[in-house]
C-alpha positions as CSV (number, residue, x, y, z in Angstrom):
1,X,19.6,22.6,-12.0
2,X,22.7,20.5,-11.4
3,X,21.8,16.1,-9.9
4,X,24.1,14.1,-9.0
5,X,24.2,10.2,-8.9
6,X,21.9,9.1,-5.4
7,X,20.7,12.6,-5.5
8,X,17.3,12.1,-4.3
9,X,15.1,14.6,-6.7
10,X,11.0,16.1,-5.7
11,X,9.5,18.1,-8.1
12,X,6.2,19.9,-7.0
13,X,4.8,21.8,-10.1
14,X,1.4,23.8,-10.7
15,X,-0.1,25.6,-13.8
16,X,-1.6,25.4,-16.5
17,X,-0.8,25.4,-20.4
18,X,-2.9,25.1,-23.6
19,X,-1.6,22.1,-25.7
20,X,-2.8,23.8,-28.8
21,X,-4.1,27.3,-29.1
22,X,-7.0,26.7,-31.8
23,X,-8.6,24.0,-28.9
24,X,-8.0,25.7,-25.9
25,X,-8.4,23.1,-23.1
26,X,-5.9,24.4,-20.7
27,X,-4.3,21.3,-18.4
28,X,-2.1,21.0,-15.7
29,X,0.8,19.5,-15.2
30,X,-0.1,15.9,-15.6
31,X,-1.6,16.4,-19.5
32,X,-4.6,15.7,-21.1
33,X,-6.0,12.1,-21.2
34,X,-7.0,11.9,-24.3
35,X,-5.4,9.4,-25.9
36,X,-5.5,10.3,-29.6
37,X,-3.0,13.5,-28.8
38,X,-0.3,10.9,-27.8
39,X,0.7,11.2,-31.4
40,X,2.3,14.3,-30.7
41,X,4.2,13.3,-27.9
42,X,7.9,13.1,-27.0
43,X,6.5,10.4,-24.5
44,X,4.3,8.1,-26.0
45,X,2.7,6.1,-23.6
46,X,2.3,9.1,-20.8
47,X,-0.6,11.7,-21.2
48,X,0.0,14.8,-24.0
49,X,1.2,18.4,-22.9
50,X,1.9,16.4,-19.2
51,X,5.2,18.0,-17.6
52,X,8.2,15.9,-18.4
53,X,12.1,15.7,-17.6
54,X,15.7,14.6,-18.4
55,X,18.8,14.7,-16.7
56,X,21.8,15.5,-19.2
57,X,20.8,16.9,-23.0
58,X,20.7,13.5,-24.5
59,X,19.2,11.8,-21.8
60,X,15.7,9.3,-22.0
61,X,12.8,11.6,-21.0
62,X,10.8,10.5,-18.2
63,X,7.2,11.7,-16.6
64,X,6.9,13.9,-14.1
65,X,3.5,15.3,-13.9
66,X,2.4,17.6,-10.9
67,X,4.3,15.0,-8.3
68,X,7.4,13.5,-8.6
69,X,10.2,11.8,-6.7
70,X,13.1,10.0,-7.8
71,X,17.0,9.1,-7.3
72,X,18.9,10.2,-9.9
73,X,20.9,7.5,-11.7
74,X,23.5,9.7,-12.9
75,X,24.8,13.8,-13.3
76,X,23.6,16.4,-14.9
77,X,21.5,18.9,-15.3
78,X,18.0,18.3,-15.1
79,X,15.8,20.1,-17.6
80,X,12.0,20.2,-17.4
81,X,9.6,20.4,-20.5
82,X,6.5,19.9,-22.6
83,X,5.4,16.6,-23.6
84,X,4.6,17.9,-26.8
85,X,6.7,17.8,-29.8
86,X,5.2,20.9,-31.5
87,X,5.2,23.3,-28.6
88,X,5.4,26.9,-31.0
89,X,1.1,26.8,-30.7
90,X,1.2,26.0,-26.9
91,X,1.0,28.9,-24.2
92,X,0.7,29.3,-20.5
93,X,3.5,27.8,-18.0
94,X,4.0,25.4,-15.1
95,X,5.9,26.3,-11.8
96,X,8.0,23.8,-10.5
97,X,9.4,23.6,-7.3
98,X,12.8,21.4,-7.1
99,X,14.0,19.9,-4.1
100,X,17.5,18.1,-4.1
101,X,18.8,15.9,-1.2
102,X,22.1,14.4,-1.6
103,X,22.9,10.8,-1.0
């Protein structure tokens, strides 16, 4: 989905995923607390498996969890993922629902 700069961006997002199929402990979209997984994360210091974004391909990642609202700083398209840098043993899905309202 295309942002533009002052685009003010919601994401709503439900779901569930399991972080790692040989421990299934399904979570939602704001990750699992525990604190030893942030290891694996593209995010450090935000939970592990949570739902994260970016707007542009080599844009910072930021949290987004099951709420978020925020103005976008500059274009591009947003993308939404896993904070997780080894997603091949995760399964499940979130559903997000995006809502864009221009400057």
């Amino acid at each position: 989905m295309e942002v533009g700069v002052g685009d003010v961006v919601t994401v709503r997002s439900s779901g569930e995923i399991v972080h790692d199929t040989a421990l299934p402990n399904p979570v939602g979209p704001d990750g699992d607390v525990e604190s030893e997984l942030r290891q694996f994360n593209v995010i450090i210091d935000a939970n592990h498996a949570a739902l994260i974004g970016r707007i542009g391909e080599d844009a910072v990642p930021f949290l987004v969890g099951a709420s978020s609202q925020f103005t976008a700083d500059h274009s591009g398209i947003l993308y939404l993922g896993i904070n997780d840098v080894g997603v091949q043993n995760n399964t499940g899905s979130f559903t997000s629902v995006i809502t864009i309202t221009p400057p």
